[in-house]
N, C-alpha and C positions, 0 to 999 in steps of 0.2 A: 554580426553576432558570431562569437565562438561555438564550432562544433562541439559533440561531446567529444571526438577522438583530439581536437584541440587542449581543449580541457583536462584528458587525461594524460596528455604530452606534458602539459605547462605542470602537472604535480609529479609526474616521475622525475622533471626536472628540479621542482624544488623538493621532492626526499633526497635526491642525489646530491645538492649541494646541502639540506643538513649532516647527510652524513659524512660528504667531505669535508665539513666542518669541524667534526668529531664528536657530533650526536651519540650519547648513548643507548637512545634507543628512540625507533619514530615509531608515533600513533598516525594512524590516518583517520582521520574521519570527515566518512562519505556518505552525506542521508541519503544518497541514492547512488546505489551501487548500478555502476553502467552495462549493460549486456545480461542483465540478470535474467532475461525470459530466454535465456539460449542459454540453459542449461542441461538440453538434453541433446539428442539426436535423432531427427525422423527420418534423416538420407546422411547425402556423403556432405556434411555440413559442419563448421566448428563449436568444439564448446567454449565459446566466446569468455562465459564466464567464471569459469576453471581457470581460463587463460590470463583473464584479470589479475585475480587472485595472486597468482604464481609470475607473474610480473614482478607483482610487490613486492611478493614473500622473498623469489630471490633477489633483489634489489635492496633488502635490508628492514624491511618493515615489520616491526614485532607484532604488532597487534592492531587491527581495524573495527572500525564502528560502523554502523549505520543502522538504517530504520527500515524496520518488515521487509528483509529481504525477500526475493518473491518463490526461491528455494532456498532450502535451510540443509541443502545435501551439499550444496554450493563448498560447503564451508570442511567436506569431505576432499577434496581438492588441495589441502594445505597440509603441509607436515610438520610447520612451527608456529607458523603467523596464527593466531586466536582472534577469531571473530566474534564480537559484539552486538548480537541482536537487539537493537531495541524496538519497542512498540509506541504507535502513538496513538492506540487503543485507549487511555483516561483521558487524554487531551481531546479527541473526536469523541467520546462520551459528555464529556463536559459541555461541547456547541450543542451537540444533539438534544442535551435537555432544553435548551432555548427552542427549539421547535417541536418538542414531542414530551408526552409526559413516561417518565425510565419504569415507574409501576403500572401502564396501563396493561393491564390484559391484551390487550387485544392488539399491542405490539409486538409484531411478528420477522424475525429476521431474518434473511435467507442469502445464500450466494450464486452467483453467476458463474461459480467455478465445478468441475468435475469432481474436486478431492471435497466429498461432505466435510465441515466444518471447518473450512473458511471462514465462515462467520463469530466461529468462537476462537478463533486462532490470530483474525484481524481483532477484533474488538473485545475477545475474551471473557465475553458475557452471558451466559447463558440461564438465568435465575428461570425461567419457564421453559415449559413443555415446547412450548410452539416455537422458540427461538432455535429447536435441531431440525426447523422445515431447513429444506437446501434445494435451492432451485439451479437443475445442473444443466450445461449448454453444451450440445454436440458440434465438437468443430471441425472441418478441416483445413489441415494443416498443411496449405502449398509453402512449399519453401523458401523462406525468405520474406511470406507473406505479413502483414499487418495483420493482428487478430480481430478485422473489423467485419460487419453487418455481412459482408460476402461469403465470409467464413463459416456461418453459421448453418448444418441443416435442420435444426428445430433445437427446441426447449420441453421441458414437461417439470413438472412441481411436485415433490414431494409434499404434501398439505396442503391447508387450506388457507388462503386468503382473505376471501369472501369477506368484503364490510370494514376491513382491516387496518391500520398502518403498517406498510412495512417499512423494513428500513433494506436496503441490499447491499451488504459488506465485499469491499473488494482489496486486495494489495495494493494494486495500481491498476491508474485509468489510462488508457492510452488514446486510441481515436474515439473510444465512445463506442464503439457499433456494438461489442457484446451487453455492456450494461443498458444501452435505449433499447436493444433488441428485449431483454430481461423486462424492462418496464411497461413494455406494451406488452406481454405474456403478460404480468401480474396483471394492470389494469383490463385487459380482457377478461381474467379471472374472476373480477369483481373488486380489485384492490381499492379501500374507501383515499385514501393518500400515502404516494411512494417519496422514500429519502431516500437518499443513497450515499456513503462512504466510502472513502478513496485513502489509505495512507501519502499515495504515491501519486498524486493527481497534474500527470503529463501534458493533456491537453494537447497530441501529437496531432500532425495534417489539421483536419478543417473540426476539430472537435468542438470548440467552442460553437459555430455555424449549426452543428449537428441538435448540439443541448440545446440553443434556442429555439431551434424551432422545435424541438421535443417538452420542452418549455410552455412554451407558445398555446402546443397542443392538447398542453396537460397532463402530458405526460407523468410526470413529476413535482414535488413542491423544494423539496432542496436537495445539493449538491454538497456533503463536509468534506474538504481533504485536509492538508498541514501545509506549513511553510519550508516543509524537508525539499521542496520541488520550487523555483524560484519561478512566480505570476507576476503579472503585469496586471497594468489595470484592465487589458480585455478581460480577465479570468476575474478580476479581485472586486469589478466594478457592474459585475453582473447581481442581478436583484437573486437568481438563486443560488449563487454561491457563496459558502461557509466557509474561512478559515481557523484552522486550529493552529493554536502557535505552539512547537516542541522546541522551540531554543531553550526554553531553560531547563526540560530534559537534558539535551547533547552538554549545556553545560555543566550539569550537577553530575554526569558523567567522565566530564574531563577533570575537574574540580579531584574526586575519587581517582581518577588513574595517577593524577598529579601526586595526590598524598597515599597513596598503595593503601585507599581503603577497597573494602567488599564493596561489589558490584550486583549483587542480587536480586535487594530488593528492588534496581531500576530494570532488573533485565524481568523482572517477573510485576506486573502490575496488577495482576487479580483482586488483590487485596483490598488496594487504593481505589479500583471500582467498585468494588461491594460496598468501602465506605461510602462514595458517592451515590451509588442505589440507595441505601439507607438513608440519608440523609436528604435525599431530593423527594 
């Protein structure tokens, strides 16, 4: 199996033969941008994903795509190349109503992230009060480290759970330890049944091992992420795992770059969600 630094070899290599070709101009698109959680600096450490970016950019690449970057300062980094957020916020809305009802009251949505509203930022939803709970995780951050269950020294809840469905919105899932750490916090709360959402659902080290036995324990009733991340049937063939399909996002994306239409209403979905609230 190809690393990711494999992976990002084998595409610098073929941008560099489009444009020795005499490409007029290259799009890249990448439903998951590599090095994205090494955006900042906590020591003497690289920003890996600045460094992405500026590979491309000088290398010849006009314009990049991909989905819920996991910073959006990332994109601060570049001094021509134009970066393409997209979300797969309607696509995870659309599974989610197959296990939950979108007007129940008493669904409640929250994040396992420090920056409050994550939750409307991944899934862009917020029709009720209860949906700006944010349930925030204090971590530290060893260098280099995995942001997993070691990481953590507590949790605490803005709001109420109590009786409740939640649903817990994330960008990306990596080993699991912050969001099962998050679902045993809510179900000690009193949370009546927990879902959780992943645009970016990695399934790094032994995560899958982790969910099931989190599974197992009740933790949880489902798992949505997308197919912007390539699973196997370990991941695809699990009883609580949900996929969202966003291929015909990325296409109806390229489709528009191809013919130099506006790009707006895919880069902004709010809309397209409120239809579906309505109509579900």
């Amino acid at each position: 199996m190809l690393s990711v630094n494999d992976h990002l070899f084998c595409l610098l290599v073929t941008i560099d033969a489009a444009l020795q070709a005499g490409a007029a101009r290259v799009t890249v698109v990448l439903p998951t941008y590599p090095y994205s959680r090494q955006h900042k600096k906590l020591s003497r450490e690289s920003l890996s994903a600045a460094r992405v970016g500026q590979i491309f950019e000088n290398l010849g690449v006009s314009r990049l795509v991909t989905l819920d970057i996991h910073s959006k300062e990332i994109e601060n980094s570049f001094n021509h190349m134009r970066l393409e957020n997209l979300h797969g916020a309607y696509q995870i809305v659309k599974q989610l109503a197959t296990v939950a009802d979108l007007k129940d009251e008493d669904l409640v949505i929250v994040s396992p992230e420090r920056r409050r509203g994550r939750a409307q930022q991944v899934l862009r939803v917020d029709p009720r009060p209860a949906a700006r709970d944010a349930l925030q995780g204090a971590r530290l951050l060893a260098r280099g480290a995995e942001r997993g269950a070691r990481n953590i020294t507590g949790m605490h809840l803005l709001g109420a759970v109590a009786g409740k469905t939640v649903l817990i919105c994330d960008d990306m899932l990596g080993t699991g330890g912050t969001m099962i750490k998050a679902m045993r916090v809510l179900k000690d709360l009193g949370a009546a049944r927990i879902l959780a959402a992943a645009s970016l659902p990695l399934f790094t080290a032994r995560a899958v091992d982790s969910f099931d036995a989190a599974y197992r324990e009740g933790l949880f009733h489902r798992i949505i992420g997308t197919n912007a991340v390539y699973l196997g049937d370990e991941v695809l063939g699990r009883e609580w795992y949900l996929s969202a399909d966003v291929s015909n996002l990325f296409a109806r994306i390229i489709w528009r770059l191809h013919h130099n239409r506006s790009l707006g209403s895919l880069l902004d979905d709010r809309s397209v969600i409120k239809d579906l609230l309505k109509r579900s």
